[in-house]
C-alpha positions as CSV (number, residue, x, y, z in Angstrom):
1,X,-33.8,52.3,-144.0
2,X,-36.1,52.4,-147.1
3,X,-33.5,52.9,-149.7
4,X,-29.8,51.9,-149.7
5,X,-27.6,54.7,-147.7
6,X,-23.7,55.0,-149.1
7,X,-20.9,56.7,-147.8
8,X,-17.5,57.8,-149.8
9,X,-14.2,57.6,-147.7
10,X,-10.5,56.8,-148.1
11,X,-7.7,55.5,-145.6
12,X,-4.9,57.8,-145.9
13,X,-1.4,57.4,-144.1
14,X,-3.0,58.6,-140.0
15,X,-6.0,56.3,-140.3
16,X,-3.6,53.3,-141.3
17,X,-1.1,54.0,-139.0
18,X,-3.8,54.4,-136.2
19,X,-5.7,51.1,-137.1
20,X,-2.1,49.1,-136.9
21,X,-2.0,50.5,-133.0
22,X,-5.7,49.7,-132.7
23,X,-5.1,46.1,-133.6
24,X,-1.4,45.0,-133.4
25,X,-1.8,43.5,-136.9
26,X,2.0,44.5,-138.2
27,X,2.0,42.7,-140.6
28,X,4.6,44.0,-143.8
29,X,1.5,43.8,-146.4
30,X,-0.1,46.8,-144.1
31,X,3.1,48.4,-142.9
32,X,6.3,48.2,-145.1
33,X,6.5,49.8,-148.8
34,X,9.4,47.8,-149.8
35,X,8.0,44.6,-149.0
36,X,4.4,45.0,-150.0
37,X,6.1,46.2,-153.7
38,X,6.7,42.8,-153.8
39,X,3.8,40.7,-152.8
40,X,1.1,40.1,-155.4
41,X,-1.2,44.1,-154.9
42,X,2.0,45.4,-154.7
43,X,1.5,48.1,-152.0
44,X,0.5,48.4,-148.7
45,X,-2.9,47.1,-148.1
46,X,-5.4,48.5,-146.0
47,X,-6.6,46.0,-143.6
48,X,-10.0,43.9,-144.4
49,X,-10.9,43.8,-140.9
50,X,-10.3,47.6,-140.8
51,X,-12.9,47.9,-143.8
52,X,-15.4,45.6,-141.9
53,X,-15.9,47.6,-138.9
54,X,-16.1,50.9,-140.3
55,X,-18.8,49.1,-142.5
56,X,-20.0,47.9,-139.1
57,X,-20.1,51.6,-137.6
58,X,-21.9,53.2,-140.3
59,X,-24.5,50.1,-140.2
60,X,-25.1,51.0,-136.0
61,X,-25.3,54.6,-136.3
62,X,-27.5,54.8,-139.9
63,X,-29.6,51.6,-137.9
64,X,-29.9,52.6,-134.5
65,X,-29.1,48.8,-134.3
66,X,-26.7,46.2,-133.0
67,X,-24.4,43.7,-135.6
68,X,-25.5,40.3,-133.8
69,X,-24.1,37.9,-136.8
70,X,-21.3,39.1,-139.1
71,X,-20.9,37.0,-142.2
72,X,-17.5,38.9,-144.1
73,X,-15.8,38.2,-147.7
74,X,-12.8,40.2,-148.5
75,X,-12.7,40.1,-152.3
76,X,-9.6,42.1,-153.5
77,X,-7.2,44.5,-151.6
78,X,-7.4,48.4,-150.9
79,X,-4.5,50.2,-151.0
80,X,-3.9,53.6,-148.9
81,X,-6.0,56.8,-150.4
82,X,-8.2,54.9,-152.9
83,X,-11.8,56.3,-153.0
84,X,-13.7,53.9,-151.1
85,X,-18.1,53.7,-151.7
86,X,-19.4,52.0,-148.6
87,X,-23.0,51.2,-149.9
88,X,-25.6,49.2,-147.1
89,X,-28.9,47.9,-148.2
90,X,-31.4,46.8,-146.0
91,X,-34.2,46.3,-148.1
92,X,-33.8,42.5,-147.8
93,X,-35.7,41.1,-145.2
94,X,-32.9,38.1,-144.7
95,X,-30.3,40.6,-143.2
96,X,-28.6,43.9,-144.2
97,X,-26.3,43.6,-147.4
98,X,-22.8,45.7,-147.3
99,X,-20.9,46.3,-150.1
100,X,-17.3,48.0,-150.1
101,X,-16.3,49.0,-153.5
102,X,-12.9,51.2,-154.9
103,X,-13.3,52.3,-158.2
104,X,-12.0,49.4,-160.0
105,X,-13.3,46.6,-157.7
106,X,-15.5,44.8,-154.9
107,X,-13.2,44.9,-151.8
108,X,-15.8,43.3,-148.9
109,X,-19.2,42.1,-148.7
110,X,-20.9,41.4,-145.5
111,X,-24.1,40.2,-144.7
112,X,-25.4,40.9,-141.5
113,X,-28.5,40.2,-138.7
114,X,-29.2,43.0,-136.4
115,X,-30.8,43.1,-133.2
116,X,-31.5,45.2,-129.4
117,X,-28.4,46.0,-127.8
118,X,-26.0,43.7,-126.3
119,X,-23.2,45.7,-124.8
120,X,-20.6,43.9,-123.2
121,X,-18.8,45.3,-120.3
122,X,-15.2,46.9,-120.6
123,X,-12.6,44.2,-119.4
124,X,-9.4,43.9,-118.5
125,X,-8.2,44.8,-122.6
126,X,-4.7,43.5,-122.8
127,X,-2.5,46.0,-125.3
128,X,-1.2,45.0,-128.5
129,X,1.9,43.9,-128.2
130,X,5.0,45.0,-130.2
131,X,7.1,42.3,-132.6
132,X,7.0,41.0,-136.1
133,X,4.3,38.5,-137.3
134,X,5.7,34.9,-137.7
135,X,6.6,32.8,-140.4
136,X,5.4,29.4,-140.7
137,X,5.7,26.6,-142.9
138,X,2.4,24.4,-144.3
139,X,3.5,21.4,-142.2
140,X,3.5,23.5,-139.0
141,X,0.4,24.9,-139.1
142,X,-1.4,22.1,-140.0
143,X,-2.8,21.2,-137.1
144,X,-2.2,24.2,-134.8
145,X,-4.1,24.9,-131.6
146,X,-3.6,27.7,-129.5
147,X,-4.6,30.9,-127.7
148,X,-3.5,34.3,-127.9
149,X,-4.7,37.3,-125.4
150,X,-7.6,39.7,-126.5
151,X,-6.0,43.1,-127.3
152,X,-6.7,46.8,-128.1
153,X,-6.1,50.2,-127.8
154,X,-9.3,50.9,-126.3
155,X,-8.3,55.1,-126.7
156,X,-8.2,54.5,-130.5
157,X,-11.1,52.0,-130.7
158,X,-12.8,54.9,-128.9
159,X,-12.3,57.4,-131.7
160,X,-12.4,55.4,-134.5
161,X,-15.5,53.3,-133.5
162,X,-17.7,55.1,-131.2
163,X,-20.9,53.9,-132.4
164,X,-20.2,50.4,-132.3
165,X,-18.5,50.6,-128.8
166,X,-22.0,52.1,-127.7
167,X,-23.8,49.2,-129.0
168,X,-21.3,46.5,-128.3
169,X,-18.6,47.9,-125.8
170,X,-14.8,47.8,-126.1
171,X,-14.7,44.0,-126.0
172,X,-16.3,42.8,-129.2
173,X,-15.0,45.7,-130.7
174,X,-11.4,44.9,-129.5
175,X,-11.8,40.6,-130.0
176,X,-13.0,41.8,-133.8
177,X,-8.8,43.6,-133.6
178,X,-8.2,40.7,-132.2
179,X,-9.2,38.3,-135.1
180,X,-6.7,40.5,-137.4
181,X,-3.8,39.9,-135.4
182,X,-4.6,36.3,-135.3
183,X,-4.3,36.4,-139.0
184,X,-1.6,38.7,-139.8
185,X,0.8,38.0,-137.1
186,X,0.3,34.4,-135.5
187,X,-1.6,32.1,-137.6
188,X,-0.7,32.0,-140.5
189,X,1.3,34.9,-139.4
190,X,3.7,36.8,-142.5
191,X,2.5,34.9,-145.3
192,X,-0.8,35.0,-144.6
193,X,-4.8,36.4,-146.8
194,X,-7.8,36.9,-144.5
195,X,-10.5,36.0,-146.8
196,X,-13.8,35.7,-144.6
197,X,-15.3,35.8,-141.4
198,X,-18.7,34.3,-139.9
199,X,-18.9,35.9,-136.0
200,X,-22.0,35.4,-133.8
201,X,-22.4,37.8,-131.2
202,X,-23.5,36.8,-127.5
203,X,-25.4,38.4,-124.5
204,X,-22.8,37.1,-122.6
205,X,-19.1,38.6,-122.8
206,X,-15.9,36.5,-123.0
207,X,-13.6,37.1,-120.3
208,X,-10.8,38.7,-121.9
209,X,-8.0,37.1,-119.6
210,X,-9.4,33.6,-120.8
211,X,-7.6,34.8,-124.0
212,X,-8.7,34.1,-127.9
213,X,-8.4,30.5,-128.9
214,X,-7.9,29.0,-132.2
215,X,-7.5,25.6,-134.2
216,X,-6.4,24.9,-137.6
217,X,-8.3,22.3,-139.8
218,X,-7.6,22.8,-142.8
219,X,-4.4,24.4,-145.0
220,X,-4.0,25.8,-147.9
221,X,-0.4,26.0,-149.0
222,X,-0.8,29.1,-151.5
């Protein structure tokens, strides 16, 4: 790519509903009108993470290429059926440059390394399961250590991702979901703000029975 290639897109109601089934990330911000009224965008949010690997989709098909380091900043929200510009750059030599913009704002930025294929094998995907995210105070997170199971609807990742699943194969593609419910449903949980992300990608797969671990080191109570 010689000159920066963008793309013009929007998340209406389907694509929402079918990235919650994708990831399992129920969380009221990207599911419940009422509630979202009253958190600081004030609507339902589209996910970040659902933002990031469409980014990352358009980047393997336009590239030929394979996302091997991920380095994501969700700047401000997206709400359902704003005009979305998806704009990648690679002219700089240090890594491709991906900007997500609506018309008012900067919603993501990622910077990412690309290199040869690396696609995992399909795994035992576990799928999402169903329940509300949970709500934890500053004092119990602080601290936390724990694991939660690598899930997907590998049918939606499918359609929604096809390009990526070439490259990478439903794994990555459903620990990346996974990350999101992490977020939005464990830890934090409900009151939660994915800001950023920094993911390396292996040769070698993780075994998605040995389940996505996690540990908390720092808090911030807002």
């Amino acid at each position: 790519m010689t000159r920066p290639v963008t793309a013009a897109w929007a998340v209406d109601d389907a694509l929402q509903r079918d990235f919650v089934a994708l990831s399992g990330d129920r969380n009221p911000l990207h599911v419940d009108p009422i509630v979202a009224r009253r958190l600081p965008f004030g609507r339902v949010a589209v996910h970040g993470m659902h933002l990031a690997l469409d980014a990352l989709e358009r980047l393997t098909v336009v590239s030929g290429l394979t996302p091997r380091q991920v380095r994501v900043t969700f700047r401000h929200p997206v709400g359902i059926g704003d005009p979305i510009v998806t704009e990648i750059d690679a002219t700089d030599p240090a890594g491709v440059f991906v900007r997500v913009t609506t018309d008012v704002w900067t919603a993501a930025e990622l910077r990412v390394a690309l290199g040869p294929p690396t696609r995992w094998p399909a795994g035992a995907i576990h799928t999402p399961p169903d329940g509300a995210p949970i709500e934890r105070t500053p004092e119990s997170i602080t601290g936390l250590h724990g694991a939660i199971p690598v899930a997907a609807d590998l049918d939606a990742v499918a359609r929604r991702f096809p390009g990526l699943v070439g490259r990478l194969g439903e794994c990555a593609v459903a620990e990346f979901a996974t990350l999101t419910r992490l977020i939005g449903m464990e830890v934090p949980g409900l009151r939660s703000m994915f800001s950023s992300f920094d993911v390396s990608i292996g040769d070698t797969p993780h075994n998605p029975e040995d389940a996505m671990t996690y540990r908390v080191t720092t808090v911030d109570e807002r």
